[in-house]
N, C-alpha and C positions, 0 to 999 in steps of 0.2 A: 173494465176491471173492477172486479168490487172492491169496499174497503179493506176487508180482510185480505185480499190478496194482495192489494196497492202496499197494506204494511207490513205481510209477510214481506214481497219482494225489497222494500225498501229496508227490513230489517235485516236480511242476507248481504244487502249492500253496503249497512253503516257495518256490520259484524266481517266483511273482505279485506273493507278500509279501516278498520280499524285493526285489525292484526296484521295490514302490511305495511300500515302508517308504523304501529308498534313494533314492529321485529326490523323490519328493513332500515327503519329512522333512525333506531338507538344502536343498531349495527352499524349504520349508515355506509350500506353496503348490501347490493343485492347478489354478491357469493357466500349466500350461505345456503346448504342446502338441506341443513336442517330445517332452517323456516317453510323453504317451498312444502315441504315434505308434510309439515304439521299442518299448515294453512289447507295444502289436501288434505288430508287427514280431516283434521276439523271442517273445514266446508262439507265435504261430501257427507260426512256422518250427521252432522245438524243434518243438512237438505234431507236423509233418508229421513231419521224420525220426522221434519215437518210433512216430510209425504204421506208418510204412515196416517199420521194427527190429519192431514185435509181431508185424505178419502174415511177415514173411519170415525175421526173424535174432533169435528171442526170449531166444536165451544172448549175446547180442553187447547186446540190450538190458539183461540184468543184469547183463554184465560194465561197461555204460557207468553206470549207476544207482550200483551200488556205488563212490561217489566217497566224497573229501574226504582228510583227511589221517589220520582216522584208518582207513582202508581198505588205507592203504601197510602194508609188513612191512618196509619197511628207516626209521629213524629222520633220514636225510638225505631221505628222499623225502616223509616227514612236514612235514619244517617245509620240505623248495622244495612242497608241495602247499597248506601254510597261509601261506605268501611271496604264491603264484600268486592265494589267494582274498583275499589282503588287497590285492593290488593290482589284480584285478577293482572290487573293491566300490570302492576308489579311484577305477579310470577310470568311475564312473557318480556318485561323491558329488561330488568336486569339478566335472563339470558343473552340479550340480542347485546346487553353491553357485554358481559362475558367474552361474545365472541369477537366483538371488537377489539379490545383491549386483552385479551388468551388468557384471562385471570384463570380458567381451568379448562379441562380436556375430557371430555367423556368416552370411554371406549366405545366400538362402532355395535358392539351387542349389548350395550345397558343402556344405548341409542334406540334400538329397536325393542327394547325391555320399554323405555318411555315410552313410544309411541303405540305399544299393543296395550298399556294400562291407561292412555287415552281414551284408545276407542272402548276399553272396555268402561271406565268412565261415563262413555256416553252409551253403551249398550245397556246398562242398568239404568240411565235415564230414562230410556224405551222400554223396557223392562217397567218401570214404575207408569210409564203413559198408556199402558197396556191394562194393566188392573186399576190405576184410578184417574177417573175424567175429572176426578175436580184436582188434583195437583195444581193448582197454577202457581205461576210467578209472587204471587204476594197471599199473607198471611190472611188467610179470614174465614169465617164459617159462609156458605153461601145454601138458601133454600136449596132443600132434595137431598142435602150433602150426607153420606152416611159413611161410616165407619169400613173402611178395608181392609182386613186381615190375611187376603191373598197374595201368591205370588213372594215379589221380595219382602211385602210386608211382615210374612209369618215368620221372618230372621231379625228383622229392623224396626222398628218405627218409623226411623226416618230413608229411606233407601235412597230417596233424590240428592241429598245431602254426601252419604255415605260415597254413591258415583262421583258426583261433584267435586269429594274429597280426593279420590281415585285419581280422576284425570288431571287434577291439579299436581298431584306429586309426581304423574309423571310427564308432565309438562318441561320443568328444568330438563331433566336426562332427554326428553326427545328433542333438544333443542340445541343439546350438547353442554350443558352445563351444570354444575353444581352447586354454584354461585346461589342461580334459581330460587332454589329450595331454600333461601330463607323466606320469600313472601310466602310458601305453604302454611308457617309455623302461626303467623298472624291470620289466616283465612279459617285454619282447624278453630281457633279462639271466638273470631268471627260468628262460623258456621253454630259452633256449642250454642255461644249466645242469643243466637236466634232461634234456634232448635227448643230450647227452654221459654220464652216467650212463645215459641206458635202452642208446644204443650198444654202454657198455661190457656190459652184463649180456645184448644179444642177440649180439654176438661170440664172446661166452662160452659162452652157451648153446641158440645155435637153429643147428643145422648149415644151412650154406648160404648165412650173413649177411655173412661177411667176402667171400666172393665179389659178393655185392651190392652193396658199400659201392664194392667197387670198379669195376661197370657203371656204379651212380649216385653222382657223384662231390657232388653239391649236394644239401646237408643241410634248406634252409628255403627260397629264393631262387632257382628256376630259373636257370640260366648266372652264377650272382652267385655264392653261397656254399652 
């Protein structure tokens, strides 16, 4: 097995266990069937895009793998990359307390409202691994790297973000709760703030960006902002 596969596989493994350690733990209770449902959900749809990334874009696959906070080189990008993973793991715990404790009830069609803005969540992540190899997981200019204005970029700037944002809100509702959606409200805060910092460092560093910013004037929010 190569390395690159030994850490895809083992990163599908911490990413099984760690959303059934989260949902099942803080439900403490494995009748819920909202969880199995999103765990499918979410597994299957990651596993397609990394299939996608091995047969066609395998350095855009390591670049995406090579996460977390300690993979950052600037010490701001550290703790908003451990901000970002503590208010993830947030919008999935306090569901699974939700349904422990019945703080609230989501009807069975803004349940399946949540989990098709999941996946669509992560189809715009694919979506954005499709028109740029260099995406990765952490902020930085990297040799070859050039400017993309295809695809969802000619709506957004940021379109990985924009998904991210996506599937995070409907995360709570496919999980059955609306409790949830307070950790969205800190992750939106999150995401801006990073969003601004990568900005500053492609202006800086990637010829051709500051003419881009100003083709595409909306950052996260087609026609909105």
């Amino acid at each position: 097995m190569t390395p690159l596969a030994a850490k895809t596989f083992l990163g599908f493994l911490w990413l099984i266990g760690m959303l059934g350690v989260a949902l099942f733990g803080a439900a403490w209770s494995f009748d819920f069937w909202q969880a199995w449902v999103y765990i499918f959900i979410f597994v299957v749809s990651s596993a397609l895009v990394t299939g996608y990334l091995w047969s066609r874009d395998p350095q855009l696959l390591q670049r995406r793998i090579n996460a977390g906070p300690g993979a950052e080189k600037e010490k701001v990008q550290q703790l908003i990359h451990l901000l970002a993973s503590v208010a993830f793991v947030s919008g999935i715990v306090l569901p699974a307390l939700d349904h422990r404790f019945s703080w609230s009830e989501v009807p069975l069609p803004l349940v399946i409202v949540g989990e098709i803005l999941v996946m669509l969540g992560i189809f715009i992540t694919f979506l954005v691994c499709q028109e740029n190899t260099f995406a990765g997981a952490t902020i930085e200019v990297v040799p070859g790297q050039q400017v993309v204005s295809s695809g969802p970029y000619r709506l957004v700037r940021h379109p990985m973000y924009s998904g991210a944002l996506v599937m995070m809100f409907g995360t709570p509702p496919a999980l059955g709760s609306w409790w949830g959606l307070l950790a969205f409200f800190p992750m939106v805060a999150i995401i801006i703030w990073r969003l601004f910092c990568e900005e500053e460092l492609l202006t800086a560093g990637l010829p051709g960006y500051r003419e881009y910013c100003r083709r595409v004037r909306f950052r996260l929010l087609p026609f909105i902002w």
